[in-house]
N, C-alpha and C positions, 0 to 999 in steps of 0.2 A: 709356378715351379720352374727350376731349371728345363727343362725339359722344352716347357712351352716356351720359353725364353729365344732357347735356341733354333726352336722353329718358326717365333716371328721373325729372326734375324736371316734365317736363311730363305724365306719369303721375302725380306727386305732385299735381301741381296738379288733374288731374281728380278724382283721389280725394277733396282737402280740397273741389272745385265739388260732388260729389256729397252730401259730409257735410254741406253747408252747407241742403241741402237738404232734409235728413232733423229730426222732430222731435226735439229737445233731448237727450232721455233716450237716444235710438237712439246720436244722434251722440257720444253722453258715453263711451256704455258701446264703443262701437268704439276711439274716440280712446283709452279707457285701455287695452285691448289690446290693438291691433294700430299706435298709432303711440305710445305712451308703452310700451307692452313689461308692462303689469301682468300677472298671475297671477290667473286666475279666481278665487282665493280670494284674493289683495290687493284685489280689484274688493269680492266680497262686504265684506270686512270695512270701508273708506273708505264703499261705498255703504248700509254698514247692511240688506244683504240676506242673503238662505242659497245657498247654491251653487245649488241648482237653481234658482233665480230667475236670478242670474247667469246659466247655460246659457241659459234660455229667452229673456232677452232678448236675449243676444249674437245666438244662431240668428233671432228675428224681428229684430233689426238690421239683418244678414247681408244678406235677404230685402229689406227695404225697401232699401237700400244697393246692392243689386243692381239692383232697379227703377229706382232714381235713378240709376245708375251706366249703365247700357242708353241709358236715353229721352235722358241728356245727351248721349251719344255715338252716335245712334241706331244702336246694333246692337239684332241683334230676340232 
């Protein structure tokens, strides 16, 4: 429905206000995961890293993303 259209979009929008807020590397490595659809090991190999670097930054992403993601929307 329209409706719900409109409220993935404005969900989409807080997510990319949250990303925006996050440092570079955070925001890269989310962006190719969870809105371009990469594969933790397509991530390594583009970003010239080893999977478990990959993991660990995704996981402190996550974390800052979440932080930014809370104080914009102020939930606690």
């Amino acid at each position: 429905s329209k409706a719900e259209f409109l409220e993935d979009l404005s969900i989409r929008n807080e997510v990319l206000a949250a990303l925006a807020k996050l440092p570079e590397t955070a925001a890269r490595i989310l962006r190719l995961q969870f809105i371009e659809g990469k594969t933790q090991d397509e991530i390594a190999l583009s970003e010239n890293l080893s999977i478990p670097a990959v993991k660990t930054r995704v996981h402190r992403a996550k974390k800052l993303f979440k932080q930014a993601y809370d104080t914009q929307n102020n939930h606690d």
